[in-house]
C-alpha positions in Angstrom: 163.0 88.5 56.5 161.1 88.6 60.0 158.9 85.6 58.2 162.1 83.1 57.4 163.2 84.2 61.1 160.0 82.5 62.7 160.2 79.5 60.5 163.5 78.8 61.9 162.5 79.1 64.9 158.7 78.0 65.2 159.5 74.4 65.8 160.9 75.5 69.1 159.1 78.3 70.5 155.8 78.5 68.5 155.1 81.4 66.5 152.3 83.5 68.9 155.4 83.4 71.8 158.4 84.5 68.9 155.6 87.6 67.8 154.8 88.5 71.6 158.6 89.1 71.7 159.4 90.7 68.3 156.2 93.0 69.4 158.4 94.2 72.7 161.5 95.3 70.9 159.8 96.9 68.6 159.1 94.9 65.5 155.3 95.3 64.9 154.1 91.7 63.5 150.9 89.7 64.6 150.5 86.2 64.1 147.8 86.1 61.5 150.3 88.3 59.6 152.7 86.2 59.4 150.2 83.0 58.4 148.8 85.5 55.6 152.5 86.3 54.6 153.3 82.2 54.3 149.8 81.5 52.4 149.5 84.9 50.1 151.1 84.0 46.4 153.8 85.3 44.9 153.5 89.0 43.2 153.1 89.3 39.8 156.5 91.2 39.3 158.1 88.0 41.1 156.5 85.5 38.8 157.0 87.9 35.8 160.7 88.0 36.9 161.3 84.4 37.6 160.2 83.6 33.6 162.6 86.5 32.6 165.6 85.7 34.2 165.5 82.5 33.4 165.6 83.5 29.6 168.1 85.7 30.5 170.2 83.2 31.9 169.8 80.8 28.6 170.7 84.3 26.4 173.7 85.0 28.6 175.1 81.6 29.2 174.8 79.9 25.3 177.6 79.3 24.2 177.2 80.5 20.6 174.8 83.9 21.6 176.2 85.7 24.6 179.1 83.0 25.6 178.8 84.5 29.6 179.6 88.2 27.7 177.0 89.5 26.7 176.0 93.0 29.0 171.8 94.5 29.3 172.4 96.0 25.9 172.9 93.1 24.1 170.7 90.6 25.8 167.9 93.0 26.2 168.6 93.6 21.8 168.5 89.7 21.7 164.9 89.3 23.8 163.6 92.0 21.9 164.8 90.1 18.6 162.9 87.0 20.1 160.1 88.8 20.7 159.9 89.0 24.3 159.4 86.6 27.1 156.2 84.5 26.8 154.7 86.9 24.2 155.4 90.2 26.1 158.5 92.5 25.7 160.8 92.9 28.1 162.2 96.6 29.3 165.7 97.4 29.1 165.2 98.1 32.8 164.1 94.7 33.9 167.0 93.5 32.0 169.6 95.9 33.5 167.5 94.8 37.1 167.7 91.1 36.6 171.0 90.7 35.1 172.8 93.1 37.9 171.5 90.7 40.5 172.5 87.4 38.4 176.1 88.7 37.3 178.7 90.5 39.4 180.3 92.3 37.0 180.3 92.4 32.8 182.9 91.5 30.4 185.6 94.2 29.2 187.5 95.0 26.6 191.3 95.6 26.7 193.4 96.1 29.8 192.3 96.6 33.6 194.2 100.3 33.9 195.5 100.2 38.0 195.8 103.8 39.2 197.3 102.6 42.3 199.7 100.0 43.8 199.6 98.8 47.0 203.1 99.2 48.1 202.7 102.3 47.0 201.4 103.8 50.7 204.4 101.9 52.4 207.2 103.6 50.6 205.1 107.5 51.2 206.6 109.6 54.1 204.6 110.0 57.0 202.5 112.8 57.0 203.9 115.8 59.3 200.5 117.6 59.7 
C-alpha cells in the first residue's frame, strides 16, 4: 500500500523526499526498502494462488460444470476430481480463500425469507423511555 502510494507520487517529488516525510508522521520506511519491495518477486503463495484461481474461475464460470453456481464444496470436489492444479492438490481452504475474494456471494436455493420490512419502523410508536 505505502509502495503504490510513492509510485503515484515519485514522478513529482522523488521517492528519498516522499520517505523523509512518511518517516515524520510516523510511517517507518527507507528508500532502499521500498526499491527492494519493487524488485523482490512475487511469493510463492501469490504465484500458487494466481494459477488456482484462475482454474477456479474456468470451474465456476463453464457453462455446463458450475454455470456461475457452483459454491467451495463443489468446485474444490471438481479440482480434486481433476487432480489438482498443475499436479498438486488444492485445499478446501484455498478454495473457500480464493473463491470468497472472486464471488460476493453464492447461489441459493428457494426463497430469500425477509424478517423485516422497511416501513415497518415508520408505522412503530415512538419509544416513551
Amino acid at each position: 500500500m505505502i509502495v503504490d502510494y510513492i509510485d503515484e507520487h515519485k514522478e513529482e517529488f522523488g521517492v528519498e523526499p516522499i520517505c523523509r516525510v512518511l518517516r515524520e508522521h510516523g510511517l517507518q520506511i527507507a528508500p532502499s526498502t521500498y526499491r527492494s519491495a519493487k524488485t523482490r518477486p512475487s511469493a510463492a503463495r501469490a504465484q500458487r494462488d494466481a494459477v488456482v484461481l484462475e482454474r477456479i474461475r474456468a470451474v465456476h464460470s463453464d457453462r455446463e460444470i458450475g454455470r456461475g453456481l457452483y459454491g467451495v464444496r463443489k468446485v474444490h470436489a471438481q479440482l480434486g476430481g481433476e487432480g489438482g492444479v498443475a499436479g498438486r492438490p488444492v485445499s478446501r481452504r484455498q478454495v473457500e480463500r480464493l473463491l470468497r475474494a472472486e464471488v460476493p456471494q453464492g447461489a441459493r436455493r428457494g426463497r430469500v425469507v425477509r424478517t423485516t420490512r422497511p416501513g415497518a419502523a415508520a408505522a412503530r410508536p415512538p419509544d416513551l423511555v
